[in-house]
PyMOL commands that place a pseudoatom at each C-alpha (Angstrom):
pseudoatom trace, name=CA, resn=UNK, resi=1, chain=A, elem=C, hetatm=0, pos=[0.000, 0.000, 0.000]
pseudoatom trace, name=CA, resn=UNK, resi=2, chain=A, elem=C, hetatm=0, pos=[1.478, 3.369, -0.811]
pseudoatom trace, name=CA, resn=UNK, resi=3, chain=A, elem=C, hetatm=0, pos=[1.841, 6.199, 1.545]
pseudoatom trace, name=CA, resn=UNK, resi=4, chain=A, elem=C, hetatm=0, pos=[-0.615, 8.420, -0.086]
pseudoatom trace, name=CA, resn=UNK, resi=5, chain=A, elem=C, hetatm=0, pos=[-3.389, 5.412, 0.150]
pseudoatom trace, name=CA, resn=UNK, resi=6, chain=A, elem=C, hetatm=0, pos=[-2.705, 4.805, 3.880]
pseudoatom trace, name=CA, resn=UNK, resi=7, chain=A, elem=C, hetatm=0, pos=[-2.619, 8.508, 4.273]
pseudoatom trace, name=CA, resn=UNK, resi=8, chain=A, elem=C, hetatm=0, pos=[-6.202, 8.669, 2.678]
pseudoatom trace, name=CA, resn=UNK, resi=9, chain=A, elem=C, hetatm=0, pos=[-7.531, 5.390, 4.608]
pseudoatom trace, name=CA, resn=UNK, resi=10, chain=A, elem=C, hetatm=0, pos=[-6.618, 7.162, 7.803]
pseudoatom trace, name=CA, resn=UNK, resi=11, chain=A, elem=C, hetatm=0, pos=[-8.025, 10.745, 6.911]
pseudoatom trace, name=CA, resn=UNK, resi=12, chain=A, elem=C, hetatm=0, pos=[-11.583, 8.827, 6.256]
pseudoatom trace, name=CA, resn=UNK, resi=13, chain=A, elem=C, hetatm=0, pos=[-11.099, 6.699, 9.090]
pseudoatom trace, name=CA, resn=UNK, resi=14, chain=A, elem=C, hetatm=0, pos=[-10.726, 9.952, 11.298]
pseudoatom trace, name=CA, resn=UNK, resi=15, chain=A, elem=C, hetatm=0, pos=[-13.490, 11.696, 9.893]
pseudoatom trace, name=CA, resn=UNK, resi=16, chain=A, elem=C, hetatm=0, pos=[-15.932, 9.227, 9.903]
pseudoatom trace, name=CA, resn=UNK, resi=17, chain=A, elem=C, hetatm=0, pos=[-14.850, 8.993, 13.935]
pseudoatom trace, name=CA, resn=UNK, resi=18, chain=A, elem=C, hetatm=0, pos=[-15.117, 12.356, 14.398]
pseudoatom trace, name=CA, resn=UNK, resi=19, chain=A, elem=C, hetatm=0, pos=[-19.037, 12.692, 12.512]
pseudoatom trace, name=CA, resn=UNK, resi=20, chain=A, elem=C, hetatm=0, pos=[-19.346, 9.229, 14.777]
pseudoatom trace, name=CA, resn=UNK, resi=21, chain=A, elem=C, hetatm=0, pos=[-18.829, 11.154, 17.720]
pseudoatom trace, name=CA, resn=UNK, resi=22, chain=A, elem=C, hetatm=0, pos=[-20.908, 14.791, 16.842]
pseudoatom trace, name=CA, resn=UNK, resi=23, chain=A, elem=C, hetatm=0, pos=[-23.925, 12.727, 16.150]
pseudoatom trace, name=CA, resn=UNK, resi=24, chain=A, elem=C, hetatm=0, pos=[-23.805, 10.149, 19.586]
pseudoatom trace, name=CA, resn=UNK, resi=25, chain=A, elem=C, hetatm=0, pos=[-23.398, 13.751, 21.125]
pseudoatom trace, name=CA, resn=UNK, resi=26, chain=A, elem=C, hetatm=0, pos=[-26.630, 15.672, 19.927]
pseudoatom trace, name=CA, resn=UNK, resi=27, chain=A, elem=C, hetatm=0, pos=[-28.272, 11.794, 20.379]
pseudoatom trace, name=CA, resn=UNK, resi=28, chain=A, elem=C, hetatm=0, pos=[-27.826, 12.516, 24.128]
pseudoatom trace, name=CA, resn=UNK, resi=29, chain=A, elem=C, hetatm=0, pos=[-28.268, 16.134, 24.203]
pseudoatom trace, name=CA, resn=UNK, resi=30, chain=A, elem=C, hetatm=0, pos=[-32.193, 15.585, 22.746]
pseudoatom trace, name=CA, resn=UNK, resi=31, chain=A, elem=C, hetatm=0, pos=[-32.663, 12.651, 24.513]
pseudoatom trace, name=CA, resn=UNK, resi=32, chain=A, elem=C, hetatm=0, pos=[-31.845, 14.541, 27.631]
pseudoatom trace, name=CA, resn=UNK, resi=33, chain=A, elem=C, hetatm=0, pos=[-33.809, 17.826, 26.226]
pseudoatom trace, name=CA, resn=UNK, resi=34, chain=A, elem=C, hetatm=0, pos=[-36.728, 15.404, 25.244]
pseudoatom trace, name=CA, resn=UNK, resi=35, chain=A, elem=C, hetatm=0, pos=[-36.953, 12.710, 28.296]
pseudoatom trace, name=CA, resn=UNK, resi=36, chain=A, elem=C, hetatm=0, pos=[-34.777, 14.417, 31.223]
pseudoatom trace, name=CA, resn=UNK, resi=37, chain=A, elem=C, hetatm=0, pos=[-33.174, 12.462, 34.258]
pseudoatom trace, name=CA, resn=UNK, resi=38, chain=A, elem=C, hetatm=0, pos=[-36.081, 9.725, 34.718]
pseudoatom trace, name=CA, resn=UNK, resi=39, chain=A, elem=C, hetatm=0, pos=[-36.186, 6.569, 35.608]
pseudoatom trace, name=CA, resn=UNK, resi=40, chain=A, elem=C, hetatm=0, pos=[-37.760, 5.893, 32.516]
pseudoatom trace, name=CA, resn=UNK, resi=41, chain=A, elem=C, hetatm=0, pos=[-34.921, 7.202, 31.104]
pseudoatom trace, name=CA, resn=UNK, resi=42, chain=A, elem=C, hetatm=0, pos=[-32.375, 5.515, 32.957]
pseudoatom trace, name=CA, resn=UNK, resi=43, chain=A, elem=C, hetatm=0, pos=[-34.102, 2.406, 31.934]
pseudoatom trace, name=CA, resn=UNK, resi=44, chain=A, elem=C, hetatm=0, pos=[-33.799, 3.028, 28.049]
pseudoatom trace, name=CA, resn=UNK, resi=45, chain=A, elem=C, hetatm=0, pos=[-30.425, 3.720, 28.522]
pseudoatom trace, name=CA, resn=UNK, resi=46, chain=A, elem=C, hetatm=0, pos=[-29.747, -0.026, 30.583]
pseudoatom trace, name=CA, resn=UNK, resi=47, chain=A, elem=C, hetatm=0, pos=[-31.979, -1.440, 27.705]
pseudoatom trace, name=CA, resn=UNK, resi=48, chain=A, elem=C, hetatm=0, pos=[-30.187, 0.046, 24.695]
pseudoatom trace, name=CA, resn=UNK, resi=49, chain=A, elem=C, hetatm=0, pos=[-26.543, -0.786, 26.565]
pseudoatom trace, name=CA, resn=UNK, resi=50, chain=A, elem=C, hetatm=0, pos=[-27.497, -4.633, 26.771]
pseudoatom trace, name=CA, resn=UNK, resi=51, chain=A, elem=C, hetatm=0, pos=[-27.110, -5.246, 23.115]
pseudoatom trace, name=CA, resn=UNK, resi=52, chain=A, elem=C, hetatm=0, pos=[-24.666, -2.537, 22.427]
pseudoatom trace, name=CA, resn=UNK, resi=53, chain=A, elem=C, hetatm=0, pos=[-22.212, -4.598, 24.774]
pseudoatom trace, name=CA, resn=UNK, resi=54, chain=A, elem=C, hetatm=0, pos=[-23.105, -8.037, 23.403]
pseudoatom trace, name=CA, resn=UNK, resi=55, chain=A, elem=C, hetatm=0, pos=[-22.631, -6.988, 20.216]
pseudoatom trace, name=CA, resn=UNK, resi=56, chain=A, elem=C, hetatm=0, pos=[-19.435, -5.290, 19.877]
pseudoatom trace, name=CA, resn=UNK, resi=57, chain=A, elem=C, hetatm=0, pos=[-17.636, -8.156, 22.079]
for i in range(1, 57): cmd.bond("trace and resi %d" % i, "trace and resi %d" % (i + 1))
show_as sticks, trace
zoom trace
């Protein structure tokens, strides 16, 4: 692989992170505005977690 490739892989790699990260951010911010600290809350959070861990194992 030449320089320039790996250079490019990694720039799209980093990017895509960073969007990655922006978007999980404003996912928690409205789900905050929307719901607030509830226990119903607290509960979707557990509930979405579950799989989340099980699948990226």
């Amino acid at each position: 692989m030449k320089k320039e490739q790996l250079f490019k892989a990694a720039g799209v790699i980093t990017v895509a992170s960073i969007i990655s990260k922006v978007l999980g951010f404003f996912r928690e911010t409205s789900l905050a505005g929307v719901f607030g600290a509830t226990a119903a809350t607290d509960a979707y959070l557990v509930a979405t977690m579950i799989p989340w861990i099980l699948f990226s194992v």
